[in-house]
N, C-alpha and C positions, 0 to 999 in steps of 0.2 A: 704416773701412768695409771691405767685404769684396766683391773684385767676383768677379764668376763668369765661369772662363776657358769655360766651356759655353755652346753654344748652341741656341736651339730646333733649328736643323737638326740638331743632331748628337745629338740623343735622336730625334728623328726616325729620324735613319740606323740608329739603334742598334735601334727597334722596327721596321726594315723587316732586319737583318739577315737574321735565322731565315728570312722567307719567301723569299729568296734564294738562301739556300742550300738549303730543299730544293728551290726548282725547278730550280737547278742539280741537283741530288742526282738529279734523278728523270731528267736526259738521258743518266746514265751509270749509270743502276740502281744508284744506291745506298738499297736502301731503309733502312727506318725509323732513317735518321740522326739523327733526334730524338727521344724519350721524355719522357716525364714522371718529375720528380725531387722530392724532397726538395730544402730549403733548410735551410741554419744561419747567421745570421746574429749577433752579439754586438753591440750598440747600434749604432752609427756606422760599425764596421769592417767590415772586407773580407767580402762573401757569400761562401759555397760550397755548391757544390749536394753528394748524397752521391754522386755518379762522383769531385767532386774530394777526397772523403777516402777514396772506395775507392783511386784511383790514389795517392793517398800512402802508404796503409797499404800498401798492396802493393809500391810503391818500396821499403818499410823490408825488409819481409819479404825478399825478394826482391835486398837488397844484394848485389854482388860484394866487399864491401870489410870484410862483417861477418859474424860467425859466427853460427851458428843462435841462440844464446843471447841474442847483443849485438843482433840481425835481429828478435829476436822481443820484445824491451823498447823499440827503437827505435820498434816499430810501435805497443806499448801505448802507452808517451808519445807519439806524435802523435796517439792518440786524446781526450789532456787539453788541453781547453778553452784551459786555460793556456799551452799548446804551440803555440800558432799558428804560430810560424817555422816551425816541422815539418812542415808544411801546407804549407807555401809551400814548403820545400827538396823536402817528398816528390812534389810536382808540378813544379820542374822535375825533378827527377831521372825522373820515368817522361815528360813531353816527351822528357829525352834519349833514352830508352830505345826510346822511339817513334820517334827518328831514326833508331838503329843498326838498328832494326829493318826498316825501309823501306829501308834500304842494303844490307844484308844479304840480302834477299830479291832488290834489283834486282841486285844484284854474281849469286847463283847464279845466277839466269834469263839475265844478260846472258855472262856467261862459259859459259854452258852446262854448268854444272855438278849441275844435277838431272837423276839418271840411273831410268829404267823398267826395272828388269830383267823385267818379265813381271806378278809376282804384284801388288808395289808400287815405290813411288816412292819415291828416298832420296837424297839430299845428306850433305856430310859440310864438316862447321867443317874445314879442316886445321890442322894443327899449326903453332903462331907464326902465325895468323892474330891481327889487334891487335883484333877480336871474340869472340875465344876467353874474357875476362875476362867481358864484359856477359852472355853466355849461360850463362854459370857453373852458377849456379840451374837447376834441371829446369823449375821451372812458365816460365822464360822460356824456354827451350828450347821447352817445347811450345806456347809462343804463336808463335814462329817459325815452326816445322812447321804450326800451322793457317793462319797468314798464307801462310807460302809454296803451303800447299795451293790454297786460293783462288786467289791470285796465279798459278801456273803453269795451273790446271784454266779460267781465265778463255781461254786461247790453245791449250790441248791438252784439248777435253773428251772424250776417252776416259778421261783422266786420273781421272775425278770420279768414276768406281768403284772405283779403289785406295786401298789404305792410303797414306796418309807418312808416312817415318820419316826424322830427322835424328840423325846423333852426333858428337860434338862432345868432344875431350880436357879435362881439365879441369886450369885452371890451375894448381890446388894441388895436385895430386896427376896428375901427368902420364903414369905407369904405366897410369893407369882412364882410360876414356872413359865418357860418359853417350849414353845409346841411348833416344830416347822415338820415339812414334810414335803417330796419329791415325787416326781410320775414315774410313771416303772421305770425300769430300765428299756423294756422294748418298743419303749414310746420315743417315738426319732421328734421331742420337741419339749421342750422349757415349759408350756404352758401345762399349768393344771388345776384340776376340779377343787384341790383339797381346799382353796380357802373358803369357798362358799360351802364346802362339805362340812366343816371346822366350824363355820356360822351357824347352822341348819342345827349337827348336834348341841352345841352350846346354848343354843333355844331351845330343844327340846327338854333339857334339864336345868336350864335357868343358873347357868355356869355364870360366873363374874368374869367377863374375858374384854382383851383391847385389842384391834387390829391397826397398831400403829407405824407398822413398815411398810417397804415399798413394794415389797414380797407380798400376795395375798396368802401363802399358807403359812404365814409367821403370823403367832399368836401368842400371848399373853393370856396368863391363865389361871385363878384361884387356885393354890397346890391341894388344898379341902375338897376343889370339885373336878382333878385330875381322872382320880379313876372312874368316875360317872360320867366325866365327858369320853372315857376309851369307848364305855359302854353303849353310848349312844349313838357315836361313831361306828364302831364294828355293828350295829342293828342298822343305822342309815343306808350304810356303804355295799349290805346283804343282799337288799331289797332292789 
């Protein structure tokens, strides 16, 4: 015989979660913390909605531990059926990712380490920081920067008209630092000036820099000509 460790109550608790959460949701303005999704389920085994195989594929992509080549077959294979551990490693790996992220963000605001020089707002990974590894990647980079945007513009809203910009040394190569940067927060759109603004200063002072992502305000960056590109940047951006 076969007994069931479940009980009515506890499929009960389970359909009363969601409406608890958003009325929690809604005392602290979080809106639309819930959406409508897709399901994939394979007979008997474990559901997932498609947030949980975008956040695995994106885990792969986005490794610190794999190179673009090894990053980019990780992720096709967790898109095969067959691959379901991949599923389940590439979600916890982006939960982790989701920690360092939320600690990272409360470590700059709590140390006061995001600085306003005028034009925009910018923080900086330092060097042997033990999150220097997780933000490797630019697109997690620039989930940081938007997070942090949020995060700091919630306590300073004059903040919510500037740009952020984050840069951050990069492990493997410790001569470059990566330099990305987002449009304020009160800009209702994705697009922004900083790559060409990013070009213009690093001409002005003749910075070694690479603009090799899909992103234009991700940039590659002589760590020697880091702080003379802030500078020419905050005089560009005045004017």
């Amino acid at each position: 015989a076969v007994v069931s460790t479940q009980s009515t109550g506890d499929m009960e608790i389970r359909r009363e979660v969601r409406n608890w959460i958003e009325v929690t949701a809604q005392r602290y303005g979080l809106d639309d913390i819930s959406y409508s999704s897709f399901e994939l389920q394979y007979g008997f085994k474990n559901k997932f909605c498609a947030a949980d195989v975008l956040h695995a594929v994106s885990a792969a992509l986005t490794s610190p531990t794999l190179d673009t080549e090894a990053a980019f077959l990780r992720a096709q294979d967790t898109l095969n059926r067959n691959n379901e551990q991949l599923i389940h490693a590439g979600i916890e790996q982006s939960k982790a990712f989701c920690s360092s992220l939320l600690n990272q963000v409360q470590a700059f605001i709590d140390m006061k380490q995001v600085v306003c020089t005028g034009p925009f707002v910018y923080a900086l990974i330092q060097d042997g920081s033990t999150e220097l590894e997780t933000f490797a990647h630019p697109a997690r980079l620039i989930q940081l920067c938007r997070y942090l945007c949020e995060a700091y513009c919630a306590t300073t809203r004059k903040a919510a008209t500037l740009p952020f910009i984050i840069a951050a040394a990069q492990p493997l190569d410790p001569d470059y630092s990566c330099v990305v940067g987002v449009p304020p927060l009160s800009v209702d759109s994705n697009k922004s000036y900083l790559g060409r603004a990013f070009q213009q200063a690093a001409d002005r002072v003749e910075a070694v820099v690479e603009f090799d992502d899909f992103e234009p305000s991700v940039m590659r960056i002589r760590s020697e000509d880091k702080a003379k590109f802030f500078d020419a940047l905050t005089a560009l951006l005045v004017t």
